[in-house]
N, C-alpha and C positions, 0 to 999 in steps of 0.2 A: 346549615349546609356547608360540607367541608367543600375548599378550593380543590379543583383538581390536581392531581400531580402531575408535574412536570414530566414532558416526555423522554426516556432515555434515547441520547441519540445511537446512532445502528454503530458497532465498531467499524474501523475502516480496516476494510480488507484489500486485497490487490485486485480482485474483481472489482467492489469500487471503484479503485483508483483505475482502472483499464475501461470502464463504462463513464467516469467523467472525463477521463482523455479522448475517448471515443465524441463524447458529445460537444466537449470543445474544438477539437478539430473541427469538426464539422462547422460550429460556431465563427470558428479562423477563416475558413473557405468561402462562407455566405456573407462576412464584411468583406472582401475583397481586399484591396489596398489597406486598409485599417486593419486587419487581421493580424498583422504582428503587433497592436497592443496586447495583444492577448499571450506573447510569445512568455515571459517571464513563468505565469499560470503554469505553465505546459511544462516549459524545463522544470518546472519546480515540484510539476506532480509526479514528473517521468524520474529526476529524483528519488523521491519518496518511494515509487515503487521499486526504483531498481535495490536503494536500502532497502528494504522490506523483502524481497526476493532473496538478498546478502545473507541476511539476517535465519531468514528461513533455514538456507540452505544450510550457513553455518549450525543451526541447531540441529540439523537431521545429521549433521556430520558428528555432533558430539553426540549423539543418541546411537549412533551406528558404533562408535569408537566404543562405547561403553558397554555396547551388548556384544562387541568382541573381545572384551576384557572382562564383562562376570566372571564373578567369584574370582578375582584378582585382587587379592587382599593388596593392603601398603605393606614397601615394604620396609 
Protein backbone atom coordinates (compact mmCIF):
# COMPACT_ATOMS: atom_id res chain seq x y z
CA UNK A 1 0.00 0.00 0.00
CA UNK A 2 1.36 3.27 -1.33
CA UNK A 3 1.68 6.32 1.42
CA UNK A 4 -0.65 8.89 0.69
CA UNK A 5 0.49 11.96 -1.03
CA UNK A 6 0.98 14.92 0.62
CA UNK A 7 -1.53 17.53 0.17
CA UNK A 8 -0.81 20.74 -2.05
CA UNK A 9 -1.26 23.61 -0.17
CA UNK A 10 -4.12 26.31 -1.81
CA UNK A 11 -1.86 29.36 -3.40
CA UNK A 12 -2.38 32.47 -1.40
CA UNK A 13 -4.34 34.81 -3.15
CA UNK A 14 -5.65 38.33 -1.77
CA UNK A 15 -8.99 36.90 -1.07
CA UNK A 16 -7.12 34.71 1.38
CA UNK A 17 -5.31 37.10 2.75
CA UNK A 18 -8.62 39.66 3.21
CA UNK A 19 -10.61 36.25 4.75
CA UNK A 20 -7.54 35.70 7.29
CA UNK A 21 -7.45 39.46 8.15
CA UNK A 22 -11.04 39.40 8.53
CA UNK A 23 -10.86 36.33 10.91
CA UNK A 24 -8.04 37.74 13.02
CA UNK A 25 -9.50 40.98 13.56
CA UNK A 26 -12.23 39.48 14.93
CA UNK A 27 -9.81 37.25 16.94
CA UNK A 28 -7.98 40.91 18.14
CA UNK A 29 -11.56 42.10 19.42
CA UNK A 30 -12.61 38.89 21.41
CA UNK A 31 -9.03 38.93 23.54
CA UNK A 32 -9.87 42.32 24.51
CA UNK A 33 -6.67 43.99 26.21
CA UNK A 34 -4.45 41.22 24.84
CA UNK A 35 -5.51 41.71 21.24
CA UNK A 36 -2.43 43.73 20.27
CA UNK A 37 -0.37 40.43 20.51
CA UNK A 38 -1.65 39.70 17.73
CA UNK A 39 -0.85 43.36 16.18
CA UNK A 40 2.46 42.29 14.23
CA UNK A 41 0.16 39.15 12.40
CA UNK A 42 -2.10 41.81 10.92
CA UNK A 43 0.51 44.51 9.88
CA UNK A 44 2.32 41.84 8.27
CA UNK A 45 -0.62 40.38 6.36
CA UNK A 46 -1.95 43.79 5.49
CA UNK A 47 1.53 44.01 3.97
CA UNK A 48 1.57 41.20 1.98
CA UNK A 49 -1.54 42.15 0.61
CA UNK A 50 -1.03 45.45 -0.18
CA UNK A 51 2.41 44.06 -2.17
CA UNK A 52 0.26 41.64 -3.90
CA UNK A 53 -2.24 44.27 -5.08
CA UNK A 54 1.28 46.43 -6.25
CA UNK A 55 2.22 43.70 -7.92
CA UNK A 56 -0.83 43.01 -9.61
CA UNK A 57 -1.51 46.19 -10.81
CA UNK A 58 1.93 46.77 -11.99
CA UNK A 59 1.47 43.66 -14.21
CA UNK A 60 -1.96 44.78 -15.76
CA UNK A 61 -0.03 48.02 -16.34
CA UNK A 62 2.72 46.10 -18.51
CA UNK A 63 0.01 44.01 -20.12
CA UNK A 64 -1.97 47.22 -21.16
CA UNK A 65 1.39 49.04 -22.23
CA UNK A 66 2.14 46.17 -24.48
CA UNK A 67 -1.21 45.82 -26.29
CA UNK A 68 -0.79 49.55 -26.98
CA UNK A 69 2.47 48.89 -28.56
CA UNK A 70 1.76 45.49 -30.83
CA UNK A 71 3.33 45.11 -33.69
CA UNK A 72 5.94 47.77 -32.54
CA UNK A 73 9.02 46.19 -33.68
CA UNK A 74 12.72 47.45 -31.79
CA UNK A 75 14.05 49.79 -33.07
Amino acid sequence: MKPPRPRQPEPVTAERIERALDGLARIMVDAGSEGGAYLPIYQRLERELAEMRADDDAMASAMARAARTKGIGPR
